[in-house]
C-alpha positions in Angstrom: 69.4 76.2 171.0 70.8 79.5 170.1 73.8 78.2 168.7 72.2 77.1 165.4 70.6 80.5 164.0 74.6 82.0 164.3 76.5 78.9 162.5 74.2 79.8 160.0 74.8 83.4 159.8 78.7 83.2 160.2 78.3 80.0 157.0 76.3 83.0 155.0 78.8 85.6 155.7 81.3 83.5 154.9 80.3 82.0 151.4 79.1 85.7 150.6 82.2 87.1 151.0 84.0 84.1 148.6 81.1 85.1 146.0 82.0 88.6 146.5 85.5 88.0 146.4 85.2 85.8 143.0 83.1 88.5 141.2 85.7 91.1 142.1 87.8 89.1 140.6 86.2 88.2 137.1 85.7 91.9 137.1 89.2 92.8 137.5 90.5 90.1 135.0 87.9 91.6 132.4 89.2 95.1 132.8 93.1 93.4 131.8 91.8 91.9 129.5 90.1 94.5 127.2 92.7 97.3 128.4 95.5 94.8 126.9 93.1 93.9 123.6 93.7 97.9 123.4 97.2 98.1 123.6 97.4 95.3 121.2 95.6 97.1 118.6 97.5 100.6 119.3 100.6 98.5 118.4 99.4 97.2 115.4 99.1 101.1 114.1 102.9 102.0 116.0 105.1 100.4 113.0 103.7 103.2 110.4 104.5 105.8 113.0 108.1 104.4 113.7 108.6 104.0 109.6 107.2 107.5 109.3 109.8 109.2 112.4 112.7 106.8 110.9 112.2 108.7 107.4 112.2 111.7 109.7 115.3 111.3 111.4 117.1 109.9 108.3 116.4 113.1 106.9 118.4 115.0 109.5 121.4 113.1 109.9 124.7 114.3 108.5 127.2 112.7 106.3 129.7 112.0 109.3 126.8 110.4 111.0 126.4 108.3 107.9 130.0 107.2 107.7 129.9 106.5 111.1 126.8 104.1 111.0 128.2 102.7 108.1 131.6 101.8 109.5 129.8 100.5 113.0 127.6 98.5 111.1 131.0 97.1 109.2 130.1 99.1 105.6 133.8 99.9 105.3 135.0 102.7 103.5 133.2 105.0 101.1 134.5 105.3 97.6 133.8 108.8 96.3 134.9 110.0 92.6 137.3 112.8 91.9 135.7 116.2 92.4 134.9 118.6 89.4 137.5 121.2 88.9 135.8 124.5 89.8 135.9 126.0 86.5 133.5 123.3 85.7 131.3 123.7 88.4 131.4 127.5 87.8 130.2 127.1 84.0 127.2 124.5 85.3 126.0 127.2 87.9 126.1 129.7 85.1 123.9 127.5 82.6 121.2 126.9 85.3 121.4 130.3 86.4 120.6 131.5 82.1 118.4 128.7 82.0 115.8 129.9 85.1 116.2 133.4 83.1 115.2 132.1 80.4 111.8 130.1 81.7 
């Protein structure tokens, strides 16, 4: 006569542990959810910052670095004109140099 009040108790203990168990769980899953709907939107906002530090590092790279890229990437060679004489070059540094004087 006994037996009945604890079959009871153990089926209660039992379904409230699955209840428990399934709450947790909804919880969980919301808190993955909404942390990934913020990563989401931080990405959407990350291409600026990478098209901002490209510009950066662009800035800083050398002309060997250029060539190099440039043959790697299969650019080929780079066709530069015939330099000034330096007479010419002096005279143009001269000019710029009266013109600043000048302003």
């Amino acid at each position: 006569m006994h037996v009945y009040p604890g079959v009871f108790v153990v089926a209660g203990t039992f379904r409230s542990v699955i209840t428990l168990y399934t709450m947790l769980s909804a919880w969980s899953q919301a808190i993955r959810d909404k942390e990934f709907l913020v990563e989401m939107r931080l990405r959407n906002h990350e291409p600026e910052l990478e098209e901002r530090s490209n510009a950066r590092d662009d800035a800083d790279i050398t002309i060997d670095e250029i060539e190099e890229r440039d043959l790697a990437v299969g650019g080929g060679a780079v066709v530069v004109g015939p330099a000034p004489p330096v007479d010419a070059l002096e005279r143009q540094n001269a000019r710029h140099a009266n013109e600043d004087l000048a302003l």
